[in-house]
C-alpha positions as CSV (number, residue, x, y, z in Angstrom):
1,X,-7.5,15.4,-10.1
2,X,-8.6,17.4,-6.9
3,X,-8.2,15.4,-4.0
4,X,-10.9,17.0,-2.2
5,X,-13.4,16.0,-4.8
6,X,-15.9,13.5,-4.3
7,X,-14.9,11.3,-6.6
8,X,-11.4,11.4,-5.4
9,X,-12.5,10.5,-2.2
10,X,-14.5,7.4,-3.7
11,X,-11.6,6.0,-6.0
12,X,-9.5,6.6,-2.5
13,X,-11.9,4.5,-0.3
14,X,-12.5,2.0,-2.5
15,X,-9.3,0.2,-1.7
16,X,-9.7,-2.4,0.4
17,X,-6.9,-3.2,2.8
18,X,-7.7,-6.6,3.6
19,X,-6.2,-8.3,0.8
20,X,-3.5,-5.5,0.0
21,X,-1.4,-7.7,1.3
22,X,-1.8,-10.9,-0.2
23,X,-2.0,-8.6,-4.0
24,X,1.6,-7.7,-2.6
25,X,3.0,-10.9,-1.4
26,X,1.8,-13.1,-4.6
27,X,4.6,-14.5,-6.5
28,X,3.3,-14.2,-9.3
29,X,1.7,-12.0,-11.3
30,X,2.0,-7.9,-12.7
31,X,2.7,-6.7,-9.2
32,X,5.7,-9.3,-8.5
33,X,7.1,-8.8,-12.2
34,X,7.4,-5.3,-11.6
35,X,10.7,-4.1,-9.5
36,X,9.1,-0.6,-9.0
37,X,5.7,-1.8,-7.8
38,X,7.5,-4.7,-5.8
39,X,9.4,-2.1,-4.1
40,X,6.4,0.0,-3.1
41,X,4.4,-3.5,-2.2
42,X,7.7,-3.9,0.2
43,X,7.1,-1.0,2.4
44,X,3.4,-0.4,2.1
45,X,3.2,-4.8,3.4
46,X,5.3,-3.4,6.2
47,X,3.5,-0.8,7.0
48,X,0.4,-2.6,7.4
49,X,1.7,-5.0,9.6
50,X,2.8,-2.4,11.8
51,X,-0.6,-0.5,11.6
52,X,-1.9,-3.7,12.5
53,X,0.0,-4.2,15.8
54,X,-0.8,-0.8,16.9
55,X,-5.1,-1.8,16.1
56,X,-5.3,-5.0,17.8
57,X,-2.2,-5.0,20.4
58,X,-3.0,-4.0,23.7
59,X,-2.0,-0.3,24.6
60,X,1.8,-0.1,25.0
61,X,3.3,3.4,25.1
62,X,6.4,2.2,24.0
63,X,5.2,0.3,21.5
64,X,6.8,2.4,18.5
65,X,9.5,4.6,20.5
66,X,12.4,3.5,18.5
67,X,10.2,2.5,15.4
68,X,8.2,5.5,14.6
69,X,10.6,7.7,13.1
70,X,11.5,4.6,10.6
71,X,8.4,3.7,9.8
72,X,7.2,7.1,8.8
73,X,10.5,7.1,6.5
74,X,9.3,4.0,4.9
75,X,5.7,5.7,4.5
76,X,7.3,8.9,2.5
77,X,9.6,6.7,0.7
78,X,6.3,4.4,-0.6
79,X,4.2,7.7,-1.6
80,X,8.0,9.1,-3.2
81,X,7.8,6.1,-5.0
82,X,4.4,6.1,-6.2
83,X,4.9,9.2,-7.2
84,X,7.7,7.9,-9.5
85,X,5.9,5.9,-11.6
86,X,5.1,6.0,-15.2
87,X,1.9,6.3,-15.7
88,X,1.4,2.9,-16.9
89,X,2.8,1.2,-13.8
90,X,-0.2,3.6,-11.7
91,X,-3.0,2.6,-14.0
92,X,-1.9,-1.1,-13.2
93,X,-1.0,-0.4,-9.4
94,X,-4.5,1.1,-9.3
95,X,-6.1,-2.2,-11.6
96,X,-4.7,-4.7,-9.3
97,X,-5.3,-3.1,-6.0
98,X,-9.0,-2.0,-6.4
99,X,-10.4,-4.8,-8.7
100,X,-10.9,-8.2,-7.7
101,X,-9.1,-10.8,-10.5
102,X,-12.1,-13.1,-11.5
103,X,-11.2,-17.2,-12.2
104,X,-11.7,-17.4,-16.0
């Protein structure tokens, strides 16, 4: 797909970051059954948090000296991993992480 299309950019922005995390911390479910998706749910909850701290924290210039290099690591080994998958475990990733799971 080109990522410069419009409907790229839709599917992209559709994700909403505030419960990424919580779809990665569950215990349960396809996202915690899965070791390759649980590995990618690893770094992307880290990263977040980390995002998070440099949003709302006061300005610190120090705030990631030692940590950046590390944390942009962790961000190329998430999209490496991503990349990885079969093509199954994306259409899920993709499932779980845009659509809201409705009580039955």
């Amino acid at each position: 797909m080109d990522r410069n299309s419009e409907i790229y950019e839709r599917v992209y922005r559709a994700l909403d970051h505030g419960p990424l995390k919580s779809a990665f911390m569950a215990k349960a479910g396809p996202l915690a059954e899965r070791d390759s998706l649980q590995k990618i749910g690893n770094l992307v909850v880290r990263l977040q948090s980390e995002r998070h701290r440099a949003d709302y924290l006061p300005p610190n210039p120090n705030m990631f000296l030692e940590s950046a290099r590390k944390l942009v690591d962790q961000a190329r080994r998430a999209v490496s991993e991503i990349e990885r998958l079969s093509d199954d475990d994306r259409i899920a990733l993709a499932a779980l992480l845009l659509f809201k799971s409705r009580p039955q």
